[in-house]
C-alpha positions in Angstrom: -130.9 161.3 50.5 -133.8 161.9 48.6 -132.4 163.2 44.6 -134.0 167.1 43.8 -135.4 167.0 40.1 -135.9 169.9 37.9 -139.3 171.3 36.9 -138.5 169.2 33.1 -137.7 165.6 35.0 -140.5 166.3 37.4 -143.1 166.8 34.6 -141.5 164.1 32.7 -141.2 161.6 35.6 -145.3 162.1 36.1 -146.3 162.0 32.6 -144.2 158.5 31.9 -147.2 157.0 33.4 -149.3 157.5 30.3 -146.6 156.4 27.9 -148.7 153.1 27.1 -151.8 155.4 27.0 -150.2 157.9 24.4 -148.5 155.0 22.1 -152.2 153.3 22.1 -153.5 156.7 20.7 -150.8 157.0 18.4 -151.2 153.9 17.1 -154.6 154.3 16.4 -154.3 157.3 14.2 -151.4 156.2 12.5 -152.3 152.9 11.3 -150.1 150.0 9.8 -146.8 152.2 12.3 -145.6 151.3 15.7 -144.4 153.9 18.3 -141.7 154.0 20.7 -140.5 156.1 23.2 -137.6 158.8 22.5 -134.5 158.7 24.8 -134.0 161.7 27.1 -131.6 163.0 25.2 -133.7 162.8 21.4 -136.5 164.4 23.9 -134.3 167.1 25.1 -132.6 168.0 21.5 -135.4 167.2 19.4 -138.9 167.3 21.3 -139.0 163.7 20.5 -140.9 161.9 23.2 -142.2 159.0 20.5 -141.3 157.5 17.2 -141.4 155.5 14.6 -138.2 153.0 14.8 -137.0 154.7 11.8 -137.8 158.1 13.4 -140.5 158.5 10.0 -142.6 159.9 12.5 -141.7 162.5 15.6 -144.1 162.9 18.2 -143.7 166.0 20.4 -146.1 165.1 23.4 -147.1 166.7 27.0 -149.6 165.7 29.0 -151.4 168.5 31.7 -153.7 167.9 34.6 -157.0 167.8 34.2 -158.4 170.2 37.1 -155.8 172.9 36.4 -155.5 172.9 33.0 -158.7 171.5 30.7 -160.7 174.2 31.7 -158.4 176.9 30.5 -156.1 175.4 28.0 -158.3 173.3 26.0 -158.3 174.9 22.6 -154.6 175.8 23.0 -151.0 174.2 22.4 -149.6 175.4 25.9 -145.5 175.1 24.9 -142.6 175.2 27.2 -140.8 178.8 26.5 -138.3 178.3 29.3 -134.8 176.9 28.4 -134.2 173.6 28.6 -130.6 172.3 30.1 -129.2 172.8 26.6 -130.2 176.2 26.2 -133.3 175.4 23.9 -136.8 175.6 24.6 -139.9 173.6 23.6 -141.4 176.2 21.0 -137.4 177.3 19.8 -137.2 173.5 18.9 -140.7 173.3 17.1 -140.1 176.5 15.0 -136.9 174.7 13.9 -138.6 171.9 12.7 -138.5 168.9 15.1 -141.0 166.5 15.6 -143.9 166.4 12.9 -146.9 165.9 15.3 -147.6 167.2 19.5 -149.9 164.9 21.2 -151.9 167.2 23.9 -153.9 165.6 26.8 -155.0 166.1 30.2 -155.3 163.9 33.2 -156.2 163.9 36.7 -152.9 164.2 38.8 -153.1 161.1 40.4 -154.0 159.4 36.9 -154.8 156.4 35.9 -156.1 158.0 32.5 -155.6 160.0 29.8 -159.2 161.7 30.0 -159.2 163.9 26.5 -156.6 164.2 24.0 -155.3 165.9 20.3 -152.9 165.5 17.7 -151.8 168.6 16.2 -149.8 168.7 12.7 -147.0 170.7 13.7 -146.5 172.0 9.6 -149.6 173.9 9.8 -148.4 175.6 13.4 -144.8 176.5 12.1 -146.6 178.1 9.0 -149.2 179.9 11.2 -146.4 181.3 13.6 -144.0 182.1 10.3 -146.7 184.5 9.0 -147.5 185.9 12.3 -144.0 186.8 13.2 -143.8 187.8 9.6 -146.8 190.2 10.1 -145.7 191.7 13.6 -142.0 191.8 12.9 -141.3 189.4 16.4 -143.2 186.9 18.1 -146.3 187.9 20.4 -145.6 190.4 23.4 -147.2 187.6 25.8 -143.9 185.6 25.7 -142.5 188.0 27.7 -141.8 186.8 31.7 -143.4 183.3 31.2 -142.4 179.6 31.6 -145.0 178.4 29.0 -147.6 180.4 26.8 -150.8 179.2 25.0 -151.3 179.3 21.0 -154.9 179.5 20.7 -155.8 176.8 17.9 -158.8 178.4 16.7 -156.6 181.3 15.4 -154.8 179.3 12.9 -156.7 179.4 9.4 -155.9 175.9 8.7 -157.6 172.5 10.9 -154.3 171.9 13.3 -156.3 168.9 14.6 -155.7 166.0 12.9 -157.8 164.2 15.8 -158.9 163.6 19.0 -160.4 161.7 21.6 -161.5 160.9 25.2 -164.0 160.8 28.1 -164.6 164.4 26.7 -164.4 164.4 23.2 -167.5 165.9 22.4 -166.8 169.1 24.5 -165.7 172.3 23.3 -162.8 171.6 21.0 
């Protein structure tokens, strides 16, 4: 009997393949500190999907295919709005603070490679969507009937992009 997983283990099941991919990137950026993996449950409480060993560092990080999603979602941070297990869903979690960093890339369903990717610095997000809930009284009407919903990075005053990298890094960004 073959096991049924849920949209979240199904996403996460494909996306383990990069894991080497992403910690390599990581590493890069943040010299002189080693990544790990998160557990599950870190993941699902915390949007931790890497850390430092002494959890210094908490990296939020989703990976979206290539053909479906580059095109449309490249100068976005497309979140998870619909609740996880525990009731909480990936942009609830950010706006409460977890994880200090979201790695963003895209690959080709069947893989092997990360083909472009970004770091965003989750601080300057958190203070973006504070002022804009601030300034509208709730957060944007487009969360409404959704399972995930793009943040377009070039409205946030600030540079969210701390860096980024790829096949395609001199496209649009």
């Amino acid at each position: 009997m073959s096991q049924i997983l849920s949209p979240f283990e199904e996403n996460k099941s494909w996306s383990k393949q990069f894991n080497l991919q992403v910690i390599k990137h990581l590493e890069s950026i943040f010299i002189n500190h080693n990544f790990i993996e998160g557990t599950l449950e870190e993941d699902r409480n915390e949007c931790c999907d890497f850390k430092t060993p002494d959890k210094s560092i908490i990296i939020s990080a989703r990976v979206r295919d290539y053909d479906t999603c580059y095109p449309i979602y490249v100068n976005d941070i497309l979140l998870n709005i619909k609740r996880d297990i525990d009731g909480k869903n990936e942009l609830e979690k950010i706006i409460q603070g977890h994880s200090d960093y979201y790695f963003y890339g895209f690959a080709p369903k069947a893989g092997p490679y990360i083909l472009f990717w970004k770091i965003y610095k989750l601080s300057i997000f958190r203070l973006w969507l504070h002022k804009l809930i601030l300034e509208k009284g709730h957060l944007p009407d487009k969360l409404k009937n959704y399972e995930c919903i793009p943040f377009n990075i070039k409205e946030i005053e600030q540079d969210i992009v701390i860096a980024y990298g790829g096949r395609n890094a001199n496209s649009k960004i």
